[in-house]
C-alpha positions as CSV (number, residue, x, y, z in Angstrom):
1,X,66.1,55.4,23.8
2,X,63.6,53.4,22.2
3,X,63.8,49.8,22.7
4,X,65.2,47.8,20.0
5,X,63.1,44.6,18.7
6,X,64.7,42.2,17.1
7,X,62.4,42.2,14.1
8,X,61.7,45.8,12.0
9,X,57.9,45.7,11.0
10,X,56.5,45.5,7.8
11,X,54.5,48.3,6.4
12,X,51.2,47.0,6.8
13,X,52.0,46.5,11.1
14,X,53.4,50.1,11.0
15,X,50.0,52.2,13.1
16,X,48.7,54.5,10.4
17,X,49.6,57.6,12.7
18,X,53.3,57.5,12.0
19,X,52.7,57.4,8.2
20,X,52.0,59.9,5.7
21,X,48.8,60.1,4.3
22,X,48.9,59.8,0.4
23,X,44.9,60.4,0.1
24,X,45.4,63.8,-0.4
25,X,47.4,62.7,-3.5
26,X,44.4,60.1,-4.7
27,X,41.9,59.0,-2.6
28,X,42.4,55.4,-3.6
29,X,44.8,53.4,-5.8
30,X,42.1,52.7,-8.6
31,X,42.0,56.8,-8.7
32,X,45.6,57.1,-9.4
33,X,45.4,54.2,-12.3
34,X,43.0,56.0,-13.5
35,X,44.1,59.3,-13.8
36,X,48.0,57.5,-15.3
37,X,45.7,56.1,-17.9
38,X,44.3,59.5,-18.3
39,X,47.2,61.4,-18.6
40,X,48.4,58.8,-21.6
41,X,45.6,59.8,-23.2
42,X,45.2,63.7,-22.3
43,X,49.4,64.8,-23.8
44,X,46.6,66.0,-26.7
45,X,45.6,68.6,-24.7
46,X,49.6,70.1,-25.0
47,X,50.3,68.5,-28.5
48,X,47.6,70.1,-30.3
49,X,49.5,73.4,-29.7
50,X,53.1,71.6,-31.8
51,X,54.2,73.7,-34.7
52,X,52.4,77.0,-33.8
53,X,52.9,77.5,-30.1
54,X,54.4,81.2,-30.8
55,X,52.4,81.9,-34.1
56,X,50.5,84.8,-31.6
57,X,49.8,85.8,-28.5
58,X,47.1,84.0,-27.5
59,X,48.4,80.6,-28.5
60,X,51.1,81.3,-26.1
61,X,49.0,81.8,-23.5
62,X,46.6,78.9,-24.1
63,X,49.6,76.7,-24.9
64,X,51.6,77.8,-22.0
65,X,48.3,77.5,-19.9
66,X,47.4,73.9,-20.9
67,X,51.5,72.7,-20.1
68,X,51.0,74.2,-17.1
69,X,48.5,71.7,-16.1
70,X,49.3,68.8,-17.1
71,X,52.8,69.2,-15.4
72,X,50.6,69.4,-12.4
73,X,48.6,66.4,-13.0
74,X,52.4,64.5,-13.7
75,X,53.7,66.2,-10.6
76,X,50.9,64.4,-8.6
77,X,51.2,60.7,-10.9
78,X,54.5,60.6,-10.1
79,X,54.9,61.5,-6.8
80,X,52.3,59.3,-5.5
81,X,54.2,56.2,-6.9
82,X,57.8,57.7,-5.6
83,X,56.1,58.1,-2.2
84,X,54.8,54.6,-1.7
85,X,58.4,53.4,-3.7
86,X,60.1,54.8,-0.9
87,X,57.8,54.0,2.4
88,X,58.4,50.2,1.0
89,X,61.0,49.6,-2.1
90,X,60.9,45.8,-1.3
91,X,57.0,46.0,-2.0
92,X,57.1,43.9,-6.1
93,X,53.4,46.3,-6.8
94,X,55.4,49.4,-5.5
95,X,58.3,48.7,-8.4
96,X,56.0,47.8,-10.9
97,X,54.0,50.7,-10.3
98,X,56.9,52.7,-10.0
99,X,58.1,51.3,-13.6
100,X,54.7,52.1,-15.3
101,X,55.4,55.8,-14.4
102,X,58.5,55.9,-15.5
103,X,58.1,54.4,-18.8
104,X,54.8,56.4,-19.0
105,X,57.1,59.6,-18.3
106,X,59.4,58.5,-20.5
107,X,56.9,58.8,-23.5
108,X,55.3,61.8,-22.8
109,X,58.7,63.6,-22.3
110,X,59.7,62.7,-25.5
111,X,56.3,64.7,-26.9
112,X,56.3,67.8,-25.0
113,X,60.0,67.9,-25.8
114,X,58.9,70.5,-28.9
115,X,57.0,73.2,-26.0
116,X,61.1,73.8,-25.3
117,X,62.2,73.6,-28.8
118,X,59.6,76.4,-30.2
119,X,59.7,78.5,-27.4
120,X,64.1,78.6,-27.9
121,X,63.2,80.1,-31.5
122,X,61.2,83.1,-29.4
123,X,63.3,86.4,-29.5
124,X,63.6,89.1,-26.6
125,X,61.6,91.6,-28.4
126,X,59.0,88.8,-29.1
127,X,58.0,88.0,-26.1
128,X,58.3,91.4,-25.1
129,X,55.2,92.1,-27.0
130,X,53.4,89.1,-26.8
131,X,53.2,90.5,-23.0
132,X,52.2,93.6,-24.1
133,X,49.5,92.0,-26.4
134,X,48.6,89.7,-23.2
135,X,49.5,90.5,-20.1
136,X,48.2,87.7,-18.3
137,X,51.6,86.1,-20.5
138,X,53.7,88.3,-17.5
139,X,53.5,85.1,-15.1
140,X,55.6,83.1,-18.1
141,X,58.0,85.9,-17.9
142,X,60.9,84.2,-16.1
143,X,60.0,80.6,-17.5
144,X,60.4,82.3,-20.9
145,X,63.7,84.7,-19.9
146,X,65.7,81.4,-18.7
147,X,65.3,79.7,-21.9
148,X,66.5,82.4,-23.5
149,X,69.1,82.6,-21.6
150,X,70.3,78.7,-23.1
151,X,69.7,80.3,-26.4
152,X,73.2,81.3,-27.3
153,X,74.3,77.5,-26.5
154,X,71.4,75.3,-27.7
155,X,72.4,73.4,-31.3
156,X,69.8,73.0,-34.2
157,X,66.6,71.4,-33.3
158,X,67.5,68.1,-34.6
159,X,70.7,68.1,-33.0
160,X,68.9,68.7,-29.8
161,X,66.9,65.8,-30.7
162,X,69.6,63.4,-31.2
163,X,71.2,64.0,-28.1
164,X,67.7,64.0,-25.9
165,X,67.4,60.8,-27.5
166,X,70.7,59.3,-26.2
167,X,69.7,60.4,-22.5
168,X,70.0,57.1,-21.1
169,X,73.7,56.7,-22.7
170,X,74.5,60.0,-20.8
171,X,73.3,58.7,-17.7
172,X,75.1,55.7,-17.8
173,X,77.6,56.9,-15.9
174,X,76.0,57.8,-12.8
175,X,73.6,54.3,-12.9
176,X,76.5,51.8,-12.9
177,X,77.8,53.7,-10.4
178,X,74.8,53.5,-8.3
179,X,74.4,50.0,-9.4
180,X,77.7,48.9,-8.4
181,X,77.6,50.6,-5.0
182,X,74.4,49.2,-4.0
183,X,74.7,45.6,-5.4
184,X,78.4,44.4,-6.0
185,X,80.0,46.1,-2.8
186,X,81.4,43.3,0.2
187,X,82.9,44.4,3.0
188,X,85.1,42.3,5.3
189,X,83.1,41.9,9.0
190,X,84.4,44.2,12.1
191,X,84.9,44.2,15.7
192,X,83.9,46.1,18.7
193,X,86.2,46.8,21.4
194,X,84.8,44.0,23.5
195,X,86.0,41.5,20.4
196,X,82.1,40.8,19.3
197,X,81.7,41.1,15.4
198,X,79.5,43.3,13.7
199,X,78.2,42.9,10.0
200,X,79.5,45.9,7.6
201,X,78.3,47.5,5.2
202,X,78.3,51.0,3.0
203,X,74.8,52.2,5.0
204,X,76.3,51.0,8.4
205,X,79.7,52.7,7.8
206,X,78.1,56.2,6.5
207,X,74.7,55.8,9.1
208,X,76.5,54.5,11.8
209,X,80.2,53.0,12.4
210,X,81.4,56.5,11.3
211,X,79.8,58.0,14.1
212,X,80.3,55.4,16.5
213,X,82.0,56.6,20.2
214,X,83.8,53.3,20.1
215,X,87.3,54.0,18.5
216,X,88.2,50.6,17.8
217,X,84.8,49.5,16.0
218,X,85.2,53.2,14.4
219,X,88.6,52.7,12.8
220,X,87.9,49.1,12.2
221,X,84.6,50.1,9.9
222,X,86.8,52.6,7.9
223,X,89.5,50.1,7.3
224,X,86.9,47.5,6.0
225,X,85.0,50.3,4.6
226,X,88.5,52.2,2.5
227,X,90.2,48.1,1.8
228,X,86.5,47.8,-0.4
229,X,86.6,51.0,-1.8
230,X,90.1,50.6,-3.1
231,X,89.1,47.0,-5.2
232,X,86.8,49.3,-6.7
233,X,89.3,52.1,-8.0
234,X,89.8,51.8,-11.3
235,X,86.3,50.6,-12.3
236,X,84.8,53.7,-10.5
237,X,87.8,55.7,-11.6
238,X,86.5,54.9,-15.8
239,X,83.1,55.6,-15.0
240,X,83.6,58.8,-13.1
241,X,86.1,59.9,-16.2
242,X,83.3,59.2,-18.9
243,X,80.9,61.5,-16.6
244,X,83.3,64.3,-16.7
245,X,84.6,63.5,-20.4
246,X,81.2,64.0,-20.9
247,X,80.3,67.6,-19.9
248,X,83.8,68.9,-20.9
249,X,82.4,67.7,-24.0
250,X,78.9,68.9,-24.0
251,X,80.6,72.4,-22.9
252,X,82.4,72.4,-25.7
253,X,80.0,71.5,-28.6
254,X,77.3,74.2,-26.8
255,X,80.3,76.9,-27.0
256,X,80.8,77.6,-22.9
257,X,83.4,79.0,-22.2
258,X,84.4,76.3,-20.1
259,X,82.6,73.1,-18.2
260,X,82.5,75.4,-15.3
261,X,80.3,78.3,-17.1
262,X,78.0,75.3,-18.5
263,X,77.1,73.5,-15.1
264,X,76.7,76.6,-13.2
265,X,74.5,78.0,-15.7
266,X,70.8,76.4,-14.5
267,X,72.2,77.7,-11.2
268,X,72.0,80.7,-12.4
269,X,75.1,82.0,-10.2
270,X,78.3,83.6,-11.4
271,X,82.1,82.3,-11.2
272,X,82.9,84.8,-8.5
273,X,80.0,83.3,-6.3
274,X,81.1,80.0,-6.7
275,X,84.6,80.7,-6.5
276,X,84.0,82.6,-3.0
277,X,82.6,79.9,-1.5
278,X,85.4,77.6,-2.3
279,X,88.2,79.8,-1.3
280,X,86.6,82.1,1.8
281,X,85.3,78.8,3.6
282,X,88.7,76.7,2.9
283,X,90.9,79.7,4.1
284,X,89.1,81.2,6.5
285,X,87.2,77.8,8.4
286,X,90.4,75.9,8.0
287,X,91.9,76.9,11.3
288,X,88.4,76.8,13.5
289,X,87.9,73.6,12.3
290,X,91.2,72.4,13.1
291,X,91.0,73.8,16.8
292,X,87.5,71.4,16.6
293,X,89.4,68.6,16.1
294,X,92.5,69.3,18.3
295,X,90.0,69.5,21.3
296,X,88.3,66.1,20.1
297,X,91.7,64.4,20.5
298,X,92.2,65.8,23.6
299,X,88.9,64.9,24.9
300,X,88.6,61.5,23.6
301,X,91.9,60.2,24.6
302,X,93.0,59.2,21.1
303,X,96.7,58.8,20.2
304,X,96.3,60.7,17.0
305,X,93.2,62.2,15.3
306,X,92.8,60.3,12.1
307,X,90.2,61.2,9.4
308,X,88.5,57.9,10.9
309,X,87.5,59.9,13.9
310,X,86.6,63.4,12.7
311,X,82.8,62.7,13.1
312,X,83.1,60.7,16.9
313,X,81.2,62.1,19.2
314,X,82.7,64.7,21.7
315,X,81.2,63.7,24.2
316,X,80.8,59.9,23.9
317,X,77.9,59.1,27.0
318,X,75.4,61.8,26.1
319,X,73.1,61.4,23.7
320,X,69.7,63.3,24.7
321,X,66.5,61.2,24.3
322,X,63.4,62.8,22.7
323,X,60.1,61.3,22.2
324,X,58.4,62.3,18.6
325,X,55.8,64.5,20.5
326,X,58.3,65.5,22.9
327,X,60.4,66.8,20.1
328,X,57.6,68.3,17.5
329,X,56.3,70.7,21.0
330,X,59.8,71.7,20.8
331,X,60.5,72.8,17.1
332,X,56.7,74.6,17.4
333,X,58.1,76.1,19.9
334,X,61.5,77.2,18.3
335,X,60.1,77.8,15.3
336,X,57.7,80.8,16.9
337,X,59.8,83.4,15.9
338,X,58.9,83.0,12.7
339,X,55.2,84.2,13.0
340,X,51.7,82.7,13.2
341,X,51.7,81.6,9.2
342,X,54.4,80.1,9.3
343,X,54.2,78.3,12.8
344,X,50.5,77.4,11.3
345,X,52.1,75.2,8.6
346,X,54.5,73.5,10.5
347,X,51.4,72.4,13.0
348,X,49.8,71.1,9.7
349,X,52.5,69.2,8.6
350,X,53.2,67.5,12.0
351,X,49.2,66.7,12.9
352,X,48.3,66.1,9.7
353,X,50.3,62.8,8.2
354,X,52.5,64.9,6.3
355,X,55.0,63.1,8.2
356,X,56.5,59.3,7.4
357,X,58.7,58.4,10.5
358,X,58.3,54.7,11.2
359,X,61.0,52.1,10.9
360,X,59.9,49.2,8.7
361,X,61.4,46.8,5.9
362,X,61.6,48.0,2.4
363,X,61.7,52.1,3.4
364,X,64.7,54.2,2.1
365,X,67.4,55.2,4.4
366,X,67.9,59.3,5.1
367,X,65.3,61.7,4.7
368,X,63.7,63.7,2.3
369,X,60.8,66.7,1.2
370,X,58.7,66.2,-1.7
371,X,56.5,69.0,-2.6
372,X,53.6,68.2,-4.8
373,X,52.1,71.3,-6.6
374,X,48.8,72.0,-5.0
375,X,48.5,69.7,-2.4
376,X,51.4,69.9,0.4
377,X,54.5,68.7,1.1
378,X,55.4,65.2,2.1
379,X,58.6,64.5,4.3
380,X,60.3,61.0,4.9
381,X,62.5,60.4,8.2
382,X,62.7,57.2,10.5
383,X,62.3,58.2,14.3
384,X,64.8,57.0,16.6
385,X,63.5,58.9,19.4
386,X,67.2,60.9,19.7
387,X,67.5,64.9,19.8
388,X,69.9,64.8,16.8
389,X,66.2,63.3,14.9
390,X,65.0,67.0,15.8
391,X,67.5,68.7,14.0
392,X,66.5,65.9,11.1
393,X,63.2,66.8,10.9
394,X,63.4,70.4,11.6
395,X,65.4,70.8,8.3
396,X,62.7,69.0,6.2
397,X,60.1,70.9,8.1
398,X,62.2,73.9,6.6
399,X,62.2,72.6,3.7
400,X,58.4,71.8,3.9
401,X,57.8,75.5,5.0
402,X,59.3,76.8,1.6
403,X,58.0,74.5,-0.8
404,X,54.0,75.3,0.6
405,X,54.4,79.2,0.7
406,X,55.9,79.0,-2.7
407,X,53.4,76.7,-3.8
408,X,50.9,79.0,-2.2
409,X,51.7,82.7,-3.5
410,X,53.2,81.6,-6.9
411,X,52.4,79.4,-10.0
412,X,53.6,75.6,-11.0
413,X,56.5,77.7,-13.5
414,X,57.6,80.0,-10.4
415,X,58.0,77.4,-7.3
416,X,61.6,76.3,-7.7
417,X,64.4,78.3,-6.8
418,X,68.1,78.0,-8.0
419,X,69.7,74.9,-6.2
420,X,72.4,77.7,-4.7
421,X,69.4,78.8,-2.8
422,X,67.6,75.4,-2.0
423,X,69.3,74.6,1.0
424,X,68.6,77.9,3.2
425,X,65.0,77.6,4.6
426,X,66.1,74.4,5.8
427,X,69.4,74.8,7.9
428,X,67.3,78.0,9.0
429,X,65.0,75.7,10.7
430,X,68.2,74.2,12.6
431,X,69.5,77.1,13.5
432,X,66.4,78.5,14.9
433,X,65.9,75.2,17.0
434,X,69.3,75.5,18.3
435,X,68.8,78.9,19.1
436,X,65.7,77.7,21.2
437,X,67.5,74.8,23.3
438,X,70.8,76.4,24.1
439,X,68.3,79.4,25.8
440,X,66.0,77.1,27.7
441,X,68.9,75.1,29.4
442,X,71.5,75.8,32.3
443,X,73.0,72.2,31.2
444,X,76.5,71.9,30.7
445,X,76.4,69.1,29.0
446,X,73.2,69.7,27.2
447,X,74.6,72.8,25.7
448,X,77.7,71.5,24.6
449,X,75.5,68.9,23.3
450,X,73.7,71.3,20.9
451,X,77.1,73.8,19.8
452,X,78.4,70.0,19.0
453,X,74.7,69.2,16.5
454,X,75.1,72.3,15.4
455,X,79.0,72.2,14.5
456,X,77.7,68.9,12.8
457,X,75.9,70.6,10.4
458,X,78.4,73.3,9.6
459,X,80.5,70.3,9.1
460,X,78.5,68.3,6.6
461,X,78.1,71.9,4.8
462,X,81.1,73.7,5.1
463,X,83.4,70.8,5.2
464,X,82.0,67.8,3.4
465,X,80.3,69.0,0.7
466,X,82.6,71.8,0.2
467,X,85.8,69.8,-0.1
468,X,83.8,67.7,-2.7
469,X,83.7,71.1,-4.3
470,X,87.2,71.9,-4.3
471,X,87.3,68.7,-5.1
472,X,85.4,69.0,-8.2
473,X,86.9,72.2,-9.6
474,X,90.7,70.7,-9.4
475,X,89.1,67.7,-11.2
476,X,87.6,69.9,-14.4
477,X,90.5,72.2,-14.7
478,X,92.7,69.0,-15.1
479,X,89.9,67.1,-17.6
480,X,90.2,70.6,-19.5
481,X,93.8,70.5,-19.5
482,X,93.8,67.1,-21.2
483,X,94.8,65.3,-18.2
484,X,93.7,61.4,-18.1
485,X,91.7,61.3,-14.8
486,X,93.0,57.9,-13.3
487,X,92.6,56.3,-10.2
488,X,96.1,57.3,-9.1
489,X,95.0,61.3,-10.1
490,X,92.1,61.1,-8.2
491,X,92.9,59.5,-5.1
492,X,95.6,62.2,-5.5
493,X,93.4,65.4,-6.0
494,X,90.9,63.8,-3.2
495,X,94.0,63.6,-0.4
496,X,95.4,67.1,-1.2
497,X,92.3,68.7,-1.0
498,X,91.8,66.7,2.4
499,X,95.7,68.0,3.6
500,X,95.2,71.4,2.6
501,X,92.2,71.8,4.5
502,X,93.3,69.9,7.9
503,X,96.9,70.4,8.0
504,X,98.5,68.8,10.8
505,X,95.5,68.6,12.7
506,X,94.4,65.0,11.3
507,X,96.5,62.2,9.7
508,X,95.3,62.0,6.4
509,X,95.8,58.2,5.4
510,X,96.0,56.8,1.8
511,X,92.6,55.5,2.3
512,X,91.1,58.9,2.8
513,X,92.3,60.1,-0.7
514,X,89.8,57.1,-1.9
515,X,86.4,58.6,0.0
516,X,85.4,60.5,-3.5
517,X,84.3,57.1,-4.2
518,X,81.3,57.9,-1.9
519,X,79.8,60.5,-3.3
520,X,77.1,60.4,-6.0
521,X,77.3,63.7,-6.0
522,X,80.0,64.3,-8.6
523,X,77.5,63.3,-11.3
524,X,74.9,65.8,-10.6
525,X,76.8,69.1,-12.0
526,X,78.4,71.2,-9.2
527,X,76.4,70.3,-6.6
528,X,78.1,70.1,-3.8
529,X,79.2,73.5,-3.0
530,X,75.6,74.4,-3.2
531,X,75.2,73.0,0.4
532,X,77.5,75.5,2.1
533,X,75.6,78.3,-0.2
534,X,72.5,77.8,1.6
535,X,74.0,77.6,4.8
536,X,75.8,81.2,4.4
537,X,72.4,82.6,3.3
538,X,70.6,80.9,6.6
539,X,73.1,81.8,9.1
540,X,73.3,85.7,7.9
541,X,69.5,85.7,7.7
542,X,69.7,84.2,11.6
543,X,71.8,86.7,12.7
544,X,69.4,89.4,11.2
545,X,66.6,87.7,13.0
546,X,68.3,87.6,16.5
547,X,68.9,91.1,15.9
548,X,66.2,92.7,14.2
549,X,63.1,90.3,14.9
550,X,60.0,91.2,12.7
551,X,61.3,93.0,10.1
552,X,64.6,90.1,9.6
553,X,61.4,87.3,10.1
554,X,59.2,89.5,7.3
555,X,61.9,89.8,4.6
556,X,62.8,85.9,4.8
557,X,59.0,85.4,4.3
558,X,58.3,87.6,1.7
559,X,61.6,85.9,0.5
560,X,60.3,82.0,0.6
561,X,57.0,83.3,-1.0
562,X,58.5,84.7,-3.7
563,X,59.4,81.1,-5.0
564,X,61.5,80.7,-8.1
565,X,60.7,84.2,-9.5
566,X,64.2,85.6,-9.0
567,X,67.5,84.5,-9.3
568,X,69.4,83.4,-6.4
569,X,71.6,86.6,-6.0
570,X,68.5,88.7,-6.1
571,X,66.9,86.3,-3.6
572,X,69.3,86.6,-0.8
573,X,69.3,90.5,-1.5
574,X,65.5,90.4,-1.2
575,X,66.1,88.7,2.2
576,X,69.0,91.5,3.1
577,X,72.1,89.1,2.1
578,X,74.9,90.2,-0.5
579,X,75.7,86.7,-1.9
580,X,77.7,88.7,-4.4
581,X,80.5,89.8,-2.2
582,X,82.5,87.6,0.3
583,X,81.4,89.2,3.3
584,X,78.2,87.1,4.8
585,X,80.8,84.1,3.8
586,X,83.1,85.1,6.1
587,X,80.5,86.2,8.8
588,X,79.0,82.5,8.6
589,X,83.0,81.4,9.2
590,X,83.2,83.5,12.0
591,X,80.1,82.2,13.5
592,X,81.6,79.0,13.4
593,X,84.7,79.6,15.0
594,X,82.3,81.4,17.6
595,X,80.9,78.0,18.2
596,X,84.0,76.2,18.7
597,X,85.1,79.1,21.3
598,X,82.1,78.2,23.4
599,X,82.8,74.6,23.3
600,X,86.6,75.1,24.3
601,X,85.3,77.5,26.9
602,X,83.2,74.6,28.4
603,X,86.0,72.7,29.2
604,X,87.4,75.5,31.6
């Protein structure tokens, strides 16, 4: 382990190696205030085109063309402030620069909001021949085919304009929230087993109480942590109500058939798909997962496996060291499988300051892949110098991996896929990496080490963010039947879902029906289940790969390349998964359960 000091750094004593390099953003800060000022001044170059964006072909095209690049020259504006914001939030010129942009953003949204507006008035056969008029118009084609797709549910244009204009009302919700959680929350202080106190906090719970191997610190930190959470019920109870109020209203006025249809619509996935992946994974992984925590019980001594303990380490004394270089050699080498291109990038993005990983004051906690149109990606971590920090950053490197060969074969409009999809080049990357370690060691320990990261990762997919799912859908079929969504219903609907997946396996405690209180999650759409989408896609597509090699390793290529140009069904098919039938869901379930037979098998 790395040794601890008792003072973090600040960001100007953090060596320039273990930061990112922003100059391939802007070479210097004046360069970036310039080119804000700039951009203020340039929306002209899009606006000129208001009111007779479709009159022809060609002013499509050029229209379409010049919002095209000035997204790009946003893309880069913005993310150069975001990046800083988040190497050092405590830094006052980071938040004032970070408050220009967003009021700047702010102003120009609300002028290109007509490119939308014009182009909703567009008709199928329209654009049909405007393509056949000018056929350089073909790379607009899905742009233009999703917004027609909203069509049938978008109001009259100044409707439209009323409600863009009460966007910050509609996000209320999810900022008090936010606010509240990071500002107003105390929490009572804990003890260790040895009687020392520790200082508590949300961060400390989720980043490290939660996961501690000591059981009495452990249960102490959820006690403090649930005691909080419950002072807060009925404030967070209103707010979360208004959210959903909300978009079972929004559905309602835009004619959905129901809230469900609305917020899976961007995601361009159907109510089978998302149904599957709630009921397959619930049924199917509820038994394997109970056997997990059974023989966690069992091997850490406890008296009863509360939902305190479900994410203690197995085995409590190992905890593989790493160094950063030791660990980068190791995903190069993991990640050869997937061909000279890609390993190519990967070397980029790990020798050349793509990479944030130092500790100091001010930086944001987790980590995170932003991908900049025509530059490269930029990923956030902290290094801790642990194994599981492998896994960490081999996800982002994933996630780095997609976002560049999009980025690379496809234009700004066609980068992003559907968030169903988002999450699969990613937890690729982890798989891949525990493919590699569990075949280079005769460890015991070491490879129960690995099943155990990897069954971590299954969990916080397949469990976590899935039974914020099921979660989720209980809580919109009630708000659709009328049902006032107190604190009492939702502690409720949190604690059944919890039961129904764990059964007698874990003592589900009053205090765990209070844990949806943790999630910002449940005010971005249906999210959530999203996770354990991407993680069925990745773990098909690594089966294919052990099996087939090249031609598996050539498809999922050809399939990150192709960017945001297809929907995610059509994606996975691409890459030689049916995402339309349960069958790779239950494959991905029955890998699991593989994984826990190995680790029972360990014991023998």
């Amino acid at each position: 382990m790395v040794a601890t000091t008792t003072k973090r750094k600040t960001r100007s004593e953090v060596p320039a190696e273990q930061t990112w390099d922003l100059t391939d953003l802007f070479a210097s800060k004046e360069d970036w205030e310039k080119e804000l000022k700039a951009i203020q001044a340039n929306v002209s170059d899009v606006t000129q085109y208001k009111g007779r964006l479709t009159a022809n072909a060609q002013n499509l095209l050029n229209g379409l063309q010049a919002y095209e690049n000035f997204q790009k020259r946003l893309i880069r504006v913005s993310t150069y402030a975001s990046l800083k914001s988040s190497a050092d939030g405590s830094d006052p010129e980071n938040q004032a620069d970070s408050a220009k942009v967003a009021s700047a953003m702010a102003a120009i949204g609300a002028k290109l909001a007509f490119v939308e507006n014009e182009l909703l008035q567009l008709t199928g056969e329209a654009i049909e021949h405007f393509i056949s008029v000018e056929p350089a118009l073909e790379t607009y084609w899905k742009m233009l085919a999703d917004i027609l797709e909203k069509k049938p549910f978008t109001l009259a244009p100044e409707i439209e304009e009323t409600l863009a204009a009460l966007d910050e009302v509609h996000s209320a919700p999810y900022m008090i929230y936010e606010r509240s959680k990071s500002s107003d929350m105390q929490f009572d202080a804990i003890k260790d087993s040895n009687g020392d106190e520790l200082p508590m906090s949300a961060a400390l719970y989720e980043d490290s109480y939660e996961l501690s191997p000591d059981t009495e610190a452990r249960r102490q930190a959820y006690d403090s942590f649930t005691k909080t959470l419950r002072q807060y019920q009925n404030t967070y109870a209103a707010t979360y109500a208004t959210e959903v109020t909300k978009q079972v209203t929004m559905a309602r006025l835009r004619s959905y058939d129901s809230v469900t249809d609305m917020l899976l619509h961007p995601q361009q996935v159907t109510k089978d798909m998302y149904h599957n992946q709630l009921d397959v994974i619930q049924n199917e992984l509820a038994p394997h997962m109970r056997r997990f925590a059974k023989l966690k019980q069992e091997k850490l001594g406890l008296d009863e496996m509360r939902f305190a303990d479900l994410k203690a380490p197995l085995d409590p004394t190992f905890n593989p060291a790493t160094t950063y270089e030791e660990a980068t050699n190791t995903i190069l080498e993991a990640l050869q499988v997937m061909g000279p291109e890609y390993s190519d990038i990967m070397r980029q993005g790990i020798h050349n300051r793509w990479v944030d990983r130092a500790d100091n004051v001010g930086k944001q906690t987790g980590a995170f892949c932003s991908p900049p149109y025509d530059v490269h990606p930029y990923i956030l971590i902290t290094w801790t110098d642990t194994m599981r920090g492998a896994f960490v950053l081999a996800h982002e490197l994933g996630h780095a991996g997609h976002f560049y060969l999009a980025g690379k074969n496809q234009s700004l409009v066609n980068t992003s896929p559907s968030t169903y999809f988002i999450e699969a080049p990613s937890t690729m990357n982890e798989l891949l990496l525990a493919d590699h370690l569990l075949a280079n060691t005769d460890d015991k320990r070491m490879k129960r080490w690995v099943i155990s990261s990897l069954l971590g990762t299954y969990y916080h997919n397949f469990v976590t963010h899935l039974l914020e799912g099921e979660f989720q859908r209980r809580v919109y079929a009630l708000a659709e039947e009328g049902t006032p969504l107190t604190a009492a219903v939702l502690n409720e609907q949190k604690k059944a879902a919890l039961e129904n997946f764990w059964g007698d396996a874990v003592t589900i405690d009053d205090g765990a029906g209070l844990t949806w209180m943790r999630q910002p999650h449940y005010y971005m759409g249906l999210y959530p289940y999203t996770y354990s989408a991407g993680l069925t896609v990745s773990t098909a597509m690594a089966k294919q790969i052990r099996e087939e090699g090249q031609p598996a390793v050539d498809r999922w290529l050809s399939v990150l390349k192709a960017g945001g140009t297809l929907k995610p069904l059509d994606l996975a098919k691409k890459a030689g998964v049916d995402m339309s039938k349960p069958d790779a869901i239950k494959e991905a379930v029955a890998y699991v359960g593989q994984l826990v037979d190995e680790l029972e098998k360990s014991y023998e």
